[in-house]
Structure formats: structure tokens, C-alpha cells
N, C-alpha and C positions, 0 to 999 in steps of 0.2 A: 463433420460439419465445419465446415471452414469460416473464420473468423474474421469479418466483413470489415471492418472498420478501419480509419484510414491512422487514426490519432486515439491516444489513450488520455482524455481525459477529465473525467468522473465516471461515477457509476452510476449516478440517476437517470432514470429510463433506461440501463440496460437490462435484456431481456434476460429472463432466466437460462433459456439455452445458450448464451455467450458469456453468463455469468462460470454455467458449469465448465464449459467448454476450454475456457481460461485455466479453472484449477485444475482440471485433468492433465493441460500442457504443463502445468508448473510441477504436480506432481513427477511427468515420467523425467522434465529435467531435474529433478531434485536427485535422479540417482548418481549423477555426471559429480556431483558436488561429495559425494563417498567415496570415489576412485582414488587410489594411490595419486594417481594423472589427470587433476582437475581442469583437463581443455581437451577441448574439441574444436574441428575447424568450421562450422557451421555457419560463422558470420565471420569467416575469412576475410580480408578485403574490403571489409563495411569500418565504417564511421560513426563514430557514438561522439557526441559533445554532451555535457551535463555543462549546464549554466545554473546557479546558485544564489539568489541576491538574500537568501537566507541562509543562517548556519545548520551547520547536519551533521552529521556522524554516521548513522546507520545506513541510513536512505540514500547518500551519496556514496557513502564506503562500498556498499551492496549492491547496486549500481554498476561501479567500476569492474567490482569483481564479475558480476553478472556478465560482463560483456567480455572481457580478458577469457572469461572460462569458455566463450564462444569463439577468441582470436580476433576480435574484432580490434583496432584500434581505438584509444579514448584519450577524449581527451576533457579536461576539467577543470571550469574559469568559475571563479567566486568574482559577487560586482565590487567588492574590492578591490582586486588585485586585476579589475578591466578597467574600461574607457567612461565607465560609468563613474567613475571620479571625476572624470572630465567634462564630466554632463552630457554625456553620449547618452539618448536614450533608449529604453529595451527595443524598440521596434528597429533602429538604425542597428541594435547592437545585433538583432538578430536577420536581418539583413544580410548583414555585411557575413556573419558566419554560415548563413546559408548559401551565400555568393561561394562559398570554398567548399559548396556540392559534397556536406555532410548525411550520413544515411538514417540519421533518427537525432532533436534535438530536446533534452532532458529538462525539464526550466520549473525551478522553483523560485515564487516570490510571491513580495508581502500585500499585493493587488489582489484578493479576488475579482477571475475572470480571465487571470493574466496570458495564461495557459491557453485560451478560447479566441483571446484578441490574435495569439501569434498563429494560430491552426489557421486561420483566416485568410492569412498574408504571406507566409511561407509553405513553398513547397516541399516538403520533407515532413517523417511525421514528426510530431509534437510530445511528448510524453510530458503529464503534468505529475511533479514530484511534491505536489503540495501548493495550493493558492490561497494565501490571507486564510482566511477563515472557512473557505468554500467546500473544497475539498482534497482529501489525500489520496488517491483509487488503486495504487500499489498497495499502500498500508493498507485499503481496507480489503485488498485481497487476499496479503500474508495472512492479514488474521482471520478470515472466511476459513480459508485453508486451515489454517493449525484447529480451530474449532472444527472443520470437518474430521480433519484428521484422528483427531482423538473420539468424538463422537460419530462418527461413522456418516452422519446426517444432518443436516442444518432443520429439515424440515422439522417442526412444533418443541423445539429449544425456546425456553424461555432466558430472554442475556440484557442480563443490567447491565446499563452501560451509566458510569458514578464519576462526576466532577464538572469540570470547566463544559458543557457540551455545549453552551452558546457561542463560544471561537473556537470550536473544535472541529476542526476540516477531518481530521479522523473518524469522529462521531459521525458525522454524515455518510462519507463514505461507507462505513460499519452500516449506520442505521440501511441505508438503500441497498446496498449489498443484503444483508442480512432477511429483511422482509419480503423484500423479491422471493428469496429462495426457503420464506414457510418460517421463519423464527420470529418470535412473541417479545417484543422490545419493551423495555422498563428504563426509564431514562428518571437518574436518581441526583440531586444535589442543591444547594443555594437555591430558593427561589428568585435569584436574580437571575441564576443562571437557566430557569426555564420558563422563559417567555409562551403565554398562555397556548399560540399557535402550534407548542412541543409538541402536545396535547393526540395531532394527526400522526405523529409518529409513534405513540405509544402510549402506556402507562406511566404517570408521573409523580413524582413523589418526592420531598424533603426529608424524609425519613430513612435511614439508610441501614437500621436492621431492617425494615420494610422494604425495602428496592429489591434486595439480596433473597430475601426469602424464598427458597425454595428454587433459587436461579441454577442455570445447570450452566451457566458462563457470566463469572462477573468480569467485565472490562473498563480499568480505569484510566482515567484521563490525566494529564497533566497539565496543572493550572497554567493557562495562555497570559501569565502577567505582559507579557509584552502588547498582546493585542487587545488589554484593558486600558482604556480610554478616562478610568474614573474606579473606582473602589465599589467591588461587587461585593465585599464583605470586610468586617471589622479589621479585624487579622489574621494573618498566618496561623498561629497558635487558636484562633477559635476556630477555623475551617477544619483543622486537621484532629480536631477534638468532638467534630460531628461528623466528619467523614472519610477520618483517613479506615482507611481497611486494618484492619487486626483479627486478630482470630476469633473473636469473641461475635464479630461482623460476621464473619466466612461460616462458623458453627450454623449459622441461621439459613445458609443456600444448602443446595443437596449435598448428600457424603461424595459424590463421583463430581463434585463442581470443579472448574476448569478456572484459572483465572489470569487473565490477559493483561498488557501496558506495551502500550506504542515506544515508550523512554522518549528521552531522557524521566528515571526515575528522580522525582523528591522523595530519598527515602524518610517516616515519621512524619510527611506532612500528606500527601497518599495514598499511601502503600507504606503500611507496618516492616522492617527491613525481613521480619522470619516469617512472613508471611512473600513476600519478592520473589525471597530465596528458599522457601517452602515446595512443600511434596505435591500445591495443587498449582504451582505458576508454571506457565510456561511461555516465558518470558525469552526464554533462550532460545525455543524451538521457535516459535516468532522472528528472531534476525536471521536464524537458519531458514526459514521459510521465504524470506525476503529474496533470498538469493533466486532461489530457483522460481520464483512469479516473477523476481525482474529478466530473469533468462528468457521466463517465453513471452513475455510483452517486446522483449527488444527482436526476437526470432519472427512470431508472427506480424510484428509493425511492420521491419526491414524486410522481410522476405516476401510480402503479399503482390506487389504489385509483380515481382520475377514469378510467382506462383500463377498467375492469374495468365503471366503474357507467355507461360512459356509453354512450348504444343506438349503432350503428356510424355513420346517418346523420349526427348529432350529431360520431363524433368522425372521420369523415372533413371534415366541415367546419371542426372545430379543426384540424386537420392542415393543412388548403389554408393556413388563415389565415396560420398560423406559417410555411406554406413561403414564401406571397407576403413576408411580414416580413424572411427567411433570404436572397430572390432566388434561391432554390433550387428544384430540381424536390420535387414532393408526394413521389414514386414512395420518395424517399430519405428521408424524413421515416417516408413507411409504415412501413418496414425498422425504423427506429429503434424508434416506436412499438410492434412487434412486430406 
């Protein structure tokens, strides 16, 4: 089934068969990232720009590698160190970098929508690495995936999801992702932070031995102080005294429970540090997962429209090529290809 879409950016209303379809490609590239020889020439010749007006670590770090592991060139502007100190705004800013006929462009910033305004106006695709509070749709793939991966199945998991979920563009993306594809939502924290309307998305709850109970995925959040407008709670010290996660917390979800964080960790204000770095996180396999869903959003984005125009003779010969390249059989490349 081939992957329709022009721009990657959110997950709400995607369907379940594009939902699947996604982590199967990120899966077979997740083995490229095990090789002695972390590259392949698959996006030879192609153009990645990531644009930044927020900070990042994982998501951009992950990113860059994601597309390097493909050959691709990258290239990576923070709105710092651009024209946007000079009062260049994003539209002109991206503009002008799509004028230099780049082949997918990366943008994260502090505007929900921001990502949807530029899909509109530039020709290239769009990849949304996170907007304001909206959404994150890579993050909420990586971790689709790691939960698949260890559970075998997304369908009738029941997965708290515990903190900031009111500016939480992860949480969304999680929650839409997740329900699409058969999972039972508990959405756990501050009653400020869940405004009555949550309510459509799940189960809700202030009580956070209660959120976890019997959960077969807990996923926590991190507090969005910057995209707090006003004090959603007393203090640091009383938030993390009714809802940081410890073990005492965790004893109360299943013995086989799985437990997730987007990071940057607060560790003891979240997430207890020996529970982080515990037997049931997989926090780690998360940035490892990031790589390979950003592999095949940049492969299927950049390759669709050469997929679509090119007559079949033609692109079963592209295909050979890349698999003699790979030292891989064709038969697997097909699949990918769609």
C-alpha cells in the first residue's frame, strides 16, 4: 500500500492503514541503523533542511542522522543563528529556502498550525517536528512503534498517559495515534491540566495510583513550563509529590508494563531517576526508534512524487540499483517502495 500523502504533518484523521503502513517502513529501516555501515544511498542527491525556532536535542539530532544514514545532504538553521533576528518572518524565511529547490523541509516552532500555514505555500514537503502545543507526529510515531514493538499489538492496551497533557503536542499526537489503532486512553494529572473537553479522548482522572492501575503502558510527560501562560499548580515540589512516577506508582500497572518519556527528563520531578533507568523504561529504545520513523517519513515524503511519475520498468531498475548498493535482496526494497 503506498503512502499517499504529500506532508507529514499530524496524526489526527490519519487512517489506520497509513498509521500501520508507516511503522512497518520504520521498522524494516530500523535494521540499516545495526550495520557496521550505518548508510545507504537511498536519498542520494536529495535535500533535507530542518529549521528550528525551538530547541531540541533528540528530534533534531535524529533527524539529521536519519537522513545522513540515507546520503542525503542536511542542512540545519536554528531561528537564532537566521535572519529571523532581523525580523525576517517564517513565511519569507521559507520562501526564500525553498527558492534553493530543497527536497523535504523540517520546521519546528512555537505557533501552533505553523507547520499547516507553510504546507500551503511551499512547494516541497513539509515535515512538522512539533508546533506550539498542537502536535508532534514523529514523536507520536517513535513511540506507537516502541509500544508495538514490545507488545506485539497496539489493539485493547490500555496507556496512561500522566502530566502537562494540556500543552502537550506529544500527548495528542500519542492520544490520535494510539486510538485510531484499538488502545483504551487514561489521561492522568492536575485538574488544570484537563480541561472537561479531555474527557472525548479518554478516561480522566487526578489520581495517579488510579490512572496507572492496571495500565499495560504508562507515558509521561514533561511539564511544558514554557508554554504556561500563568501557574497551573502551587509548586514544583507539590506536583511531583502527587505525580512524579516511583515505584510505589508503577507496583499498581501490570507486571509486564512498559513505560515511556518523550525527554528531556525532569528526573524526581516526573519520573523517579530508578524508575527512568529501571527494568520497565524504555526510554532508550524510544531515541533508537526515532531514527528509523524519521528514515522512512524523509524516504517516503522525498521519493513519492519520482515513485508515482516513474513508468514501472524504469523504477524496478532504480530499485535493483539501490539494492546491489544496500547488498540487499531487491524483493525488500520492493516492499519498501510500496
Amino acid at each position: 500500500m503506498p503512502f499517499a500523502q504529500r506532508h507529514l504533518l499530524g496524526l489526527e484523521g490519519m487512517s489506520r492503514d497509513d498509521l500501520t503502513f508507516l511503522l512497518d517502513q520504520a521498522t524494516e529501516f530500523k535494521e540499516i541503523s545495526e550495520r557496521e555501515i550505518k548508510k545507504v544511498p537511498t536519498l542520494r542527491g536529495k535535500t533535507v533542511v530542518s529549521f528550528f525556532y525551538e530547541a531540541s536535542t533528540r528530534t533534531r539530532a535524529s533527524f539529521e542522522i536519519a537522513a545522513k544514514r540515507m546520503s542525503a545532504d542536511f542542512i540545519s538553521l536554528s531561528g537564532g543563528a537566521s535572519s529571523v533576528t532581523k525580523g525576517e518572518t517564517l513565511l519569507d524565511t521559507a520562501r526564500n529556502l525553498a527558492a534553493m529547490r530543497p527536497d523535504a523541509i523540517i520546521l519546528r516552532h512555537a505557533a501552533s498550525g505553523a507547520a499547516h500555514f507553510l504546507a500551503a505555500r511551499v512547494d516541497c514537503p513539509i515535515i512538522n517536528a512539533g508546533d506550539g502545543a498542537h502536535e508532534h507526529p514523529t514523536q507520536g510515531l517513535l513511540d506507537t512503534l516502541t509500544i508495538r514493538e514490545r507488545k506485539g499489538s497496539i489493539e485493547g492496551l490500555t496507556v496512561a498517559i500522566v502530566g502537562d497533557i494540556l500543552h502537550s503536542r506529544v500527548a495528542r499526537s500519542n492520544i490520535f495515534a494510539l486510538r485510531t489503532l484499538g488502545a483504551k486512553i487514561r489521561l492522568v494529572g492536575p485538574p488544570t491540566f484537563l480541561p472537561p473537553e479531555m474527557a472525548a479522548w479518554g478516561e480522566v482522572t487526578s489520581n495517579l495510583h488510579e490512572g496507572v492501575a492496571d495500565a499495560d503502558v504508562i507515558m509521561m510527560l514533561r511539564l511544558q513550563l514554557e508554554r504556561q501562560g500563568k501557574h497551573f499548580f502551587p509548586t514544583i515540589d507539590e506536583y511531583s509529590r502527587y505525580f512524579c512516577l516511583n515505584r510505589d506508582a508503577v507496583r499498581k500497572a501490570k507486571p509486564d508494563v512498559i513505560i515511556l518519556h518523550p525527554g528531556p527528563i525532569n528526573r524526581g520531578v516526573e519520573i523517579a531517576s530508578d524508575v527512568a533507568d529501571g527494568e520497565y523504561s524504555m526510554i532508550m529504545d524510544q531515541v533508537t526508534n526515532g531514527i528509523a520513523v524519521r528514515m522512512a517519513i524523509l524516504y517516503l515524503l522525498i521519493n513519492r512524487p519520482r515513485v508515482e511519475e516513474t513508468v514501472p520498468g524504469e523504477e524496478a531498475e532504480r530499485v535493483e540499483d539501490a539494492a546491489a548498493a544496500m547488498e540487499k535482496p531487491a524483493g525488500r526494497l520492493r516492499r519498501r517502495v510500496g
